[in-house]
N, C-alpha and C positions, 0 to 999 in steps of 0.2 A: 914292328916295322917303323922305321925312324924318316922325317922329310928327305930325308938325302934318295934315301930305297925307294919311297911313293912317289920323288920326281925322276929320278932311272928307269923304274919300266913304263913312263908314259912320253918316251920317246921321238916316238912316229911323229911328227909335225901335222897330217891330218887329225889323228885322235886324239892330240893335243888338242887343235881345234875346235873339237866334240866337246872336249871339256868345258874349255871357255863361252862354247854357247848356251848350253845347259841350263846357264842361271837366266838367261831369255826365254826361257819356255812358260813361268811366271807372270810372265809380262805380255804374253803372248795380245791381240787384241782381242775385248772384250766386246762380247754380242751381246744383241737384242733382240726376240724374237716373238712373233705372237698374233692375232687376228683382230680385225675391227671388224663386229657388228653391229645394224642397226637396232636399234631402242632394248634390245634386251639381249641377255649371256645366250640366248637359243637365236637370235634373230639375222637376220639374210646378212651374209659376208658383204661387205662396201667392197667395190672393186676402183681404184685409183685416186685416193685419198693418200695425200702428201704427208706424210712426217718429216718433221724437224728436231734436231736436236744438237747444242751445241756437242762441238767434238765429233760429231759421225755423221758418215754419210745420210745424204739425203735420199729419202728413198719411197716408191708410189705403192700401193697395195695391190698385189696380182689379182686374177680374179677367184681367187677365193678369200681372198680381203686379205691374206699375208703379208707379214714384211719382215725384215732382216736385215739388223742395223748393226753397223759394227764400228770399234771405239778405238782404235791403235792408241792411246795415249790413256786409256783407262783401265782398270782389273776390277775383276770381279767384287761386288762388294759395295762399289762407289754409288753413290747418287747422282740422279741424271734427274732435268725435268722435259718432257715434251711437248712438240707444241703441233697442233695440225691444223692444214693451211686448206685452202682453196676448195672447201664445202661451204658459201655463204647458205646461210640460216642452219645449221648446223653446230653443233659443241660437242662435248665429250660428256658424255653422264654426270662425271660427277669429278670433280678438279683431283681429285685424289687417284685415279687414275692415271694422270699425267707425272706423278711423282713416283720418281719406279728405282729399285735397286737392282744394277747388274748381276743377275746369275750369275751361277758357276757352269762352267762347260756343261751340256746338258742338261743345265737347268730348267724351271718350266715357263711354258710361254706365256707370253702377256694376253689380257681380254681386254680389248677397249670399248667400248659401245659409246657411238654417236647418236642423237636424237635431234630433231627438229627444238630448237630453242626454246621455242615457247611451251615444248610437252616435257623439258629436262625435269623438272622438280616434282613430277606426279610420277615418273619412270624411272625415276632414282627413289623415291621411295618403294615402288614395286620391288626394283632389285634390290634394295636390304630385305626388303619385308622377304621375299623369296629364299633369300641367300641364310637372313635368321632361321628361317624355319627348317633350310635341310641343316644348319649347323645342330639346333635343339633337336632333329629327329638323332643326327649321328651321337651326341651325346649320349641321349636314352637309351640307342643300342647299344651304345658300351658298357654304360653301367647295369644296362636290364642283363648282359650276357656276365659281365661278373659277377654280380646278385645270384643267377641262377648255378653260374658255377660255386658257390659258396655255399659250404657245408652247413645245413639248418637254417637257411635262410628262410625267414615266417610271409607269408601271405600278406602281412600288413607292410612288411617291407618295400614290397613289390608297388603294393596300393601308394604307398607315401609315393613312389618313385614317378610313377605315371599323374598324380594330382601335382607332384612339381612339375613333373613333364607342361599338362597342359596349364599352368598357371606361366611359364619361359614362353608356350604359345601366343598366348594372348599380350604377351608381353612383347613379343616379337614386331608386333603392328604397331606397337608404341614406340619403340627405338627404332624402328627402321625407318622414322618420320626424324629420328634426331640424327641419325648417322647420316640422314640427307642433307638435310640443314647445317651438318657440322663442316667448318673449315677448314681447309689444309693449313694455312696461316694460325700459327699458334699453339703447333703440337712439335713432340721433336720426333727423330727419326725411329726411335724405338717405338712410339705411337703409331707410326705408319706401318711399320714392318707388323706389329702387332693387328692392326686392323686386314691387313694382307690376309695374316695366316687365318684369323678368325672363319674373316669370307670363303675361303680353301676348307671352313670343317676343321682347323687342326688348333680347339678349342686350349688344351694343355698350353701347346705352345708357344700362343698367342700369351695366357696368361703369366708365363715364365719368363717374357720377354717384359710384362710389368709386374712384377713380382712387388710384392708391401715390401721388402728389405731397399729394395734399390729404389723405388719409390719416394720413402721415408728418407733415406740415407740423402736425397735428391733436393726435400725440405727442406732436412737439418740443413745442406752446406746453404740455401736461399735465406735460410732466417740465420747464417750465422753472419751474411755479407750486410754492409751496414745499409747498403741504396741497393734494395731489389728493387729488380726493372719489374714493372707489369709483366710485360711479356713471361718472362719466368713464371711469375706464380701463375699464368696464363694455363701455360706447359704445365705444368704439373698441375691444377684442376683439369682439362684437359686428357690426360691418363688416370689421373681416377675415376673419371665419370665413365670413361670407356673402360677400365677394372670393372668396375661396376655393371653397367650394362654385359658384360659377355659371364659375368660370376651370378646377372641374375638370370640371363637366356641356359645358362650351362646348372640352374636349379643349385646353386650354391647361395641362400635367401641369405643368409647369416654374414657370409663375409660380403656380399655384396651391397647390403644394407652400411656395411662397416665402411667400404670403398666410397658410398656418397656421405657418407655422415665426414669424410677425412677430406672433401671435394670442398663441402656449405663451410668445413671450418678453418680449409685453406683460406678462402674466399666468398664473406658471406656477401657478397656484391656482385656476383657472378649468376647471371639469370641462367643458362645452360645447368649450373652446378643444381642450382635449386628445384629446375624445371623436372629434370633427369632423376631428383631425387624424391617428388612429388608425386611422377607418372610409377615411379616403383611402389611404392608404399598405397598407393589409388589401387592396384590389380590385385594389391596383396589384403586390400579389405583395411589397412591401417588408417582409418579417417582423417584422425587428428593429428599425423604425420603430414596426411597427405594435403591437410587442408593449410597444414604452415608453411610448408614447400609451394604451393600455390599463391597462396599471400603475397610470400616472398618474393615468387616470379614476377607477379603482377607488380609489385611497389617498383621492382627493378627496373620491367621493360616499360612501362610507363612513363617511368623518369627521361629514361633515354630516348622515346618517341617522340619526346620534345624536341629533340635538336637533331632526329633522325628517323622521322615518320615510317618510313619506304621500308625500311630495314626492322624495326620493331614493335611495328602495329601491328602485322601480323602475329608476333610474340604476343601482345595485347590480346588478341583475341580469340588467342588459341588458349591461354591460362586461362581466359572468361569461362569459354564455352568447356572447359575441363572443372572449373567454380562449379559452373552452374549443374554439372553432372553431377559433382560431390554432393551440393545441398539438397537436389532434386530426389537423390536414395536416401537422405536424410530426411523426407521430408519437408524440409526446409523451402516452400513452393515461393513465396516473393523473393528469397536472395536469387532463386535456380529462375525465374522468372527475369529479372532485372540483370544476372550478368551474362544471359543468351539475348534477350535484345542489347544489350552494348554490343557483345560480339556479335552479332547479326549486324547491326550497324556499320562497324568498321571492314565486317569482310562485304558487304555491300560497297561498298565506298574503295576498299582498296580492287574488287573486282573489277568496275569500270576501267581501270588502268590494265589491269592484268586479270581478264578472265580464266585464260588457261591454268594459272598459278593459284588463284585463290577459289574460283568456282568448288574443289571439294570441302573447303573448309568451311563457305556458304550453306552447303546442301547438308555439311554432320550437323550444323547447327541447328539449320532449319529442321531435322529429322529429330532431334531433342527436343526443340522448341513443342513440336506437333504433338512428342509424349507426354511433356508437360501440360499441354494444353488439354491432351486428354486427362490426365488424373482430375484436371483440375472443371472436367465434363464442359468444358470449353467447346464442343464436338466440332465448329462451322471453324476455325482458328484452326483444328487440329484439321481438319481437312486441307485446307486451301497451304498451310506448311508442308506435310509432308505431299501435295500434289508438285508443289512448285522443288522439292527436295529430288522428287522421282524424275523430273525434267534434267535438272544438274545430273544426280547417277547415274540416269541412261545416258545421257554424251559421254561419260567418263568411261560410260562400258562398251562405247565403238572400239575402245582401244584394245578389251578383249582381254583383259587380266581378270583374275579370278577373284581378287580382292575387289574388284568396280561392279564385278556379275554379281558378287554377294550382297554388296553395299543398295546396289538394284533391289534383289530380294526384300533384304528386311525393312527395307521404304512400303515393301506391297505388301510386306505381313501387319506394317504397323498402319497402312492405309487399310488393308481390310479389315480391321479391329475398327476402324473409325465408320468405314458403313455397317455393319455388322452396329454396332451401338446407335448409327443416325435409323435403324431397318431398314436398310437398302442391302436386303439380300443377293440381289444380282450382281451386285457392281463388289460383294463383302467376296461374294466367292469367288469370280472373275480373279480379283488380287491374290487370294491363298491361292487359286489353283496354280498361276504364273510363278509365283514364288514359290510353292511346293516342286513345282518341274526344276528350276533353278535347283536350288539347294539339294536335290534329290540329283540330278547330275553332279553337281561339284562333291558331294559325300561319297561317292564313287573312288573316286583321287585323293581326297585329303578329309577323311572320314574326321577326326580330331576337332578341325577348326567350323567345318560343317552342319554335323550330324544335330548338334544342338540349335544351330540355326531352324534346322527341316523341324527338330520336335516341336519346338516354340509352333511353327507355320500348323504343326497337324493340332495344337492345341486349341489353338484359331480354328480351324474348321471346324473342330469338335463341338467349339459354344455356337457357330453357324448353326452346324443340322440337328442341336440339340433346337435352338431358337427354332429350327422348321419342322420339328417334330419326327425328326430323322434319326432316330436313336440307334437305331442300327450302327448308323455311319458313325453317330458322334461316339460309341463307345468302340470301334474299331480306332477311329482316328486317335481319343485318348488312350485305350490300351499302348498304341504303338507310341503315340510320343510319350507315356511310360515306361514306355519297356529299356527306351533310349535312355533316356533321362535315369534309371535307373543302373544301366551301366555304366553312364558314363559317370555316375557318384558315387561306383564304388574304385575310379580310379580319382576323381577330387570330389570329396564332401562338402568342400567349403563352398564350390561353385554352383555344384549340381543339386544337393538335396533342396535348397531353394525352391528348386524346378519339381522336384520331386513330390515336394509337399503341396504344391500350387495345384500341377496335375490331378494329386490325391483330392484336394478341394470340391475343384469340378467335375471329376467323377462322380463323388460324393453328391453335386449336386443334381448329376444326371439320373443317378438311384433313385433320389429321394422324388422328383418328377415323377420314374418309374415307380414310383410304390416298394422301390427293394428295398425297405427299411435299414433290414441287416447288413446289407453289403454298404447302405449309405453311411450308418454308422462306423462301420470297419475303416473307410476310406478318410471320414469328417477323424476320426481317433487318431490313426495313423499321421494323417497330415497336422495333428493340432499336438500330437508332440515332435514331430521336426520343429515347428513354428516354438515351439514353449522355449527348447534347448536353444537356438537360435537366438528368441529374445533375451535371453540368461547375458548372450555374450555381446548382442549390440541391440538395445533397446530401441535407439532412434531408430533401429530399418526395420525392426520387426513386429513391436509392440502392435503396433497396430492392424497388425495380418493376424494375427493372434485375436484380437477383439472383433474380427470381421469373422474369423469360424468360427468365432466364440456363436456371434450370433445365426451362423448357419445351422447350429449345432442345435440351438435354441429353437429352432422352426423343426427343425425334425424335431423334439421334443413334442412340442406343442402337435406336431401330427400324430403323434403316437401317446397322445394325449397323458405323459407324462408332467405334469404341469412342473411339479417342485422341480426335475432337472430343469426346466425353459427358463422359470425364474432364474437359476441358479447360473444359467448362460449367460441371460441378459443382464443379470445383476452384475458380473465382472464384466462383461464387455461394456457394460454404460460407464467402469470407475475408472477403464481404462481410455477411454475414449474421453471424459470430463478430466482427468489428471493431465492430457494430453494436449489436451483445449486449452488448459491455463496458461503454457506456453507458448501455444500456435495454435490461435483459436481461427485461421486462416482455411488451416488445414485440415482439423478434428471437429470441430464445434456443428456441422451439418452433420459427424456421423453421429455425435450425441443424440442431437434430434429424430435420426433413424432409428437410432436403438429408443431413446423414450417413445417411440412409435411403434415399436414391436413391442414394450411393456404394455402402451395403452391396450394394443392386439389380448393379451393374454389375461391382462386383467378385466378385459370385458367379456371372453368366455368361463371365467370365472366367478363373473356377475359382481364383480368389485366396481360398482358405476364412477362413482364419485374417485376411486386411484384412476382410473381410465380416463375419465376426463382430464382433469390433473395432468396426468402424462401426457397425451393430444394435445391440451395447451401450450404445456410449455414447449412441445416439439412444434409448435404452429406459430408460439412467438420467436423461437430461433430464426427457422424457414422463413420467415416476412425479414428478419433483421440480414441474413445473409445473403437473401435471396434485392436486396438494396442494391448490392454490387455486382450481381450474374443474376439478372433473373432468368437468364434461357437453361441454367442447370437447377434454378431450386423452384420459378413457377410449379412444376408438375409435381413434387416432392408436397407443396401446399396444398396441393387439386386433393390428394391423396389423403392428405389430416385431414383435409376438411369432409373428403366422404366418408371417413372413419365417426370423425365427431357428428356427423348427418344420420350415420348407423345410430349411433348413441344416441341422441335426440328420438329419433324413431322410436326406439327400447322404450324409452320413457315417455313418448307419447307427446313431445313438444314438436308437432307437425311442422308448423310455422319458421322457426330457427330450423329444423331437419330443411327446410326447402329451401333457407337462406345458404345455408352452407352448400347445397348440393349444388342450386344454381351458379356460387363464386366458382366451384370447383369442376363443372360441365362446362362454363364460362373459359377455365383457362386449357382447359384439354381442347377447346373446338378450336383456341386459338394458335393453338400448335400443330392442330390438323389442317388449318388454313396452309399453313407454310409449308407441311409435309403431311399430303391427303394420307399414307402408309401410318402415318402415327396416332398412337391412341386410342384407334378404331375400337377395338374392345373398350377400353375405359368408356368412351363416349354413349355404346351401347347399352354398356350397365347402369350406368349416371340416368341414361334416358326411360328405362324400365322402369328404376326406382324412384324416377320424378312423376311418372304418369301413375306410381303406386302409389308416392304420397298424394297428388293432386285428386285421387279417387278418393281414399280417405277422405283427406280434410271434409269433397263433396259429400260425403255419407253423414261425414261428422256435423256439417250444419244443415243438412236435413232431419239431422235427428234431433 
């Protein structure tokens, strides 16, 4: 059919009409559609909150928060930004919400959520963290259902899929602090569309929309133009660190490692790029990645806090107190010491101005600080930090999210470890038990992120009613936080067997208490090759959990009066402990002194005097030298050599030194029980027997 034919039969002057308007149906106007709630994606519908938006109607929100914008001069597709009016102290979550592309007829409707001002940036990180985690759980389903639909698929396949699973978990709490913090200014439009689909779960699409080809292709044309603007290379670090981040929440380690490693090389200047690329390689166990991406941050945001306090101190003190957690598993105790008080410092100081905004990052550091202080038997430090951290997390848990409930918790598991070590059994239980109810509700709902919280808390009760002689309970409470801990490492090995072999430890030493030799040794075996394999792949974190069974292993020896195995224990745990010492005699150099102290022990049932003594001294001149700078953790560690070497003395018949040494060391036990009447009480008893046995002697002796 020829033009002449197809304009002949459309005659009729109305359907002629029809035709001409047809190509208006295109053009039709463009809507908006969708709901404001309060402070979260579930929370109470706003009823008569204004929008604004250039090009369309103005329009209020009905009472179910609705509204219905429509665009006569736009099509679908277009970008709009909005703005909302007349809720003083109110905003919109998170600015990225305001930047919205028009649907397509039927397309889906908008979520804005409004919050009180001053609580936007603690409830924008809720919503990532939330929105992370149902996107990682929908990923898993997918791939666990094509896993299983696949012909010969192996059980270890399964295992890998579930320890990436919860390795994207825990990763989840870490970018969901960055996708809050991150700005709409300096991303392009494929960035936003992309973070859209993400938060929607529709993980593929999202990445296909940054795709490495258009990415890359996006570089080249920036490094071929002769004067790139900032901004550019902005944008595209920018899209790679969000590559990145959803390639490492969607358990893709490899290419997402790849996305920030192509972010620090766009833009080694760029504190986001390095921050982003630091927090991945930190979860993922990579130290020495993660500890240059930290540097990095640091040198960056520091520079810039010079000329822009408000804006980057925070930055400052969030890379410290992330420092100070790297060196702290490193053992590394004065760098993890020195850059948690800087960052204690600075979020002190920026909290006065803005409490609502910085008080959580006050209270993670102070809850660091308090662990630190424990390792480092600081106990009065580690109290009065994590008391004042439990103050912060509970305000933060008025607000009733489940990350603030948890954050609660493990304040009361790491506070009741600190009475529980002061013996303040009442006040040790009182905090597990509160924290065991928590974490035992929230594992209910979100078993993954949970369940390991609860074993950690039943570990803790275990060493409690072990400490009260409640073995029942402590070997109920360790089975179950075993049993846990051991499912959950066989879906991450990396995370959990840690947990596994710690448990196996104090079991072990709940047997050897109990006289069950066998079973102590089964448990002391089992946990001291997780610990061996372990130290194979990172010595700095494990070496010395290794030298610590080593010597548990040693005392059941010596109970079961096997002597050459005990030697044989404490001889490697004393080279490892001195090899340990020569680099960070901070950190090791008191356990040398404990293990020459378990040597002295076994060479003097051996009737070896003179190795015995030998070993006592030198563990007595360590102890005096360490104990210069703490003497509230190494006094009593001295009390102890010096009854040992009082024992010695005895043996041999030098009365006079037996009484000198006994009285330094009744001396410094009574003055610990001064301060805490609960302390020492046995020690003090024993000391007092064996003073009034030698003071009887001597009297015999010069009667005689």
């Amino acid at each position: 059919m020829d033009t002449n034919d197809y304009i002949r039969l459309f005659k009729h002057p109305l359907f002629a009409l029809c035709c001409l308007m047809l190509p208006q149906s295109a053009w039709a106007a463009a809507t908006l559609q969708g709901v404001i709630r309060q402070n979260a994606a579930d929370g109470k519908p706003m009823t008569g909150v204004l929008i604004k938006v250039e090009g369309a109607n103005q329009r209020l929100t009905d009472s179910n928060g609705q509204f219905y914008l429509e665009f006569p001069d736009k099509q679908a597709g277009d970008e709009v930004r909005l703005a909302i009016t007349g809720q003083a102290g109110w905003k919109v979550l998170h600015e990225f919400m305001l930047e919205r592309r028009l649907p397509s007829p039927g397309g889906k409707k908008e979520e804005l959520i409004l919050c009180m001002v001053n609580e936007c940036d603690r409830l924008a990180v809720d919503y990532f963290r939330i929105k992370s985690v149902a996107a990682v759980e929908k990923n898993f389903a997918k791939r666990l259902a094509e896993l299983n639909k696949k012909l010969g698929a192996k059980q270890e396949e399964i295992a890998a899929l579930m320890q990436a699973r919860d390795q994207a978990l825990k990763l989840a709490g870490e970018t969901a602090q960055q996708f809050a913090k991150a700005p709409v200014g300096g991303t392009t439009v494929q960035y936003r569309q992309a973070l859209d689909l993400y938060l929607e779960g529709k993980i593929d699409e999202a990445l296909a929309l940054l795709n490495e080809a258009d990415l890359e292709k996006a570089d080249a044309e920036n490094a071929a133009t002769q004067h790139v603007l900032q901004g550019k290379i902005s944008e595209s670090v920018n899209s790679w660190v969000l590559r990145g981040n959803i390639l490492a929440l969607s358990t893709d380690f490899t290419a997402a490692a790849k996305a920030y490693d192509k972010a620090v090389a766009l833009d080694p200047g760029s504190h986001d790029a390095w921050f982003n690329f630091a927090l991945f390689h930190k979860e993922l166990n990579h130290f020495d990645q993660a500890r240059k991406g930290l540097v990095a941050s640091l040198e960056i945001s520091r520079k810039l806090a010079q000329t822009n306090p408000d804006t980057y101190l925070p930055l400052v003190a969030a890379a410290l107190n992330n420092l100070g957690a790297l060196a702290s598993d490193e053992s590394h105790l004065l760098e993890a010491s020195n850059a948690y008080h800087e960052a204690l410092a600075i979020g002190r100081k920026l909290a006065q101005k803005n409490p609502d905004t910085c008080l959580p990052g006050v209270a993670d550091v102070l809850n660091n600080l308090g662990i630190l202080y424990m390792t480092e038997n600081r106990q009065r430090e580690a109290l009065n930090a994590f008391v004042e951290s439990l103050i912060c997390k509970r305000k933060l848990a008025q607000i009733g999210t489940d990350a603030n409930l948890s954050g609660v918790a493990e304040v009361l598991h790491n506070l009741g470890l600190t009475h529980y070590i002061e013996n303040r059994p009442v006040e040790a239980r009182n905090a597990f038990d509160e924290a065991l109810t928590i974490q035992r509700g929230l594992a209910k709902t979100n078993s993954i992120l949970h369940l390991a919280h609860m074993a950690n808390v039943l570990t803790g009760l275990g060493l409690l009613n072990s400490s009260e002689n409640r073995l029942f309970d402590a070997r109920n409470a360790y089975d179950e936080s075993l049993a846990i801990h051991r499912k959950l490492a066989q879906r991450n090995a990396d995370t959990y067997l840690p947990r596994v072999a710690n448990v196996l430890g104090n079991l072990g030493n709940l047997h050897l208490a109990e006289n069950r030799l066998h079973e102590a040794r089964v448990a002391y075996d089992e946990s001291l090759a997780i610990y061996r394999k372990l130290a194979q792949k990172n010595p700095n974190a494990y070496s010395h959990v290794v030298a610590a069974l080593l010597g548990n292993l040693g005392n059941l020896h010596v109970t079961e009066k096997r002597l050459y195995g005990a030697h044989n224990a404490f001889d490697e745990s004393l080279a490892t402990y001195r090899k340990l010492a020569e680099t960070n005699p901070d950190a090791y150099l008191h356990y040398v002194a404990a293990m020459l102290t378990n040597l002295g022990v076994l060479e003097r049932a051996e009737n070896h005097l003179l190795k015995a003594r030998n070993a006592y001294e030198a563990a007595l001149a360590i102890y005096r030298k360490v104990a210069q700078k703490n003497p509230d953790r190494y006094l009593p560690a001295i009390a102890d050599v010096l009854y040992n070497l009082c024992v010695l003395e005895g043996t041999e018949n030098h009365l006079p030194k037996a009484r000198t040494l006994l009285q330094e060391s009744l001396a410094i036990h009574r003055s610990f029980n001064a301060i805490n009447p609960r302390t020492f009480l046995k020690e003090i008893a024993t000391s007092e027997r064996l003073l009034a046995a030698i003071d009887k002697q001597m009297t015999l002796q010069k009667a005689n």
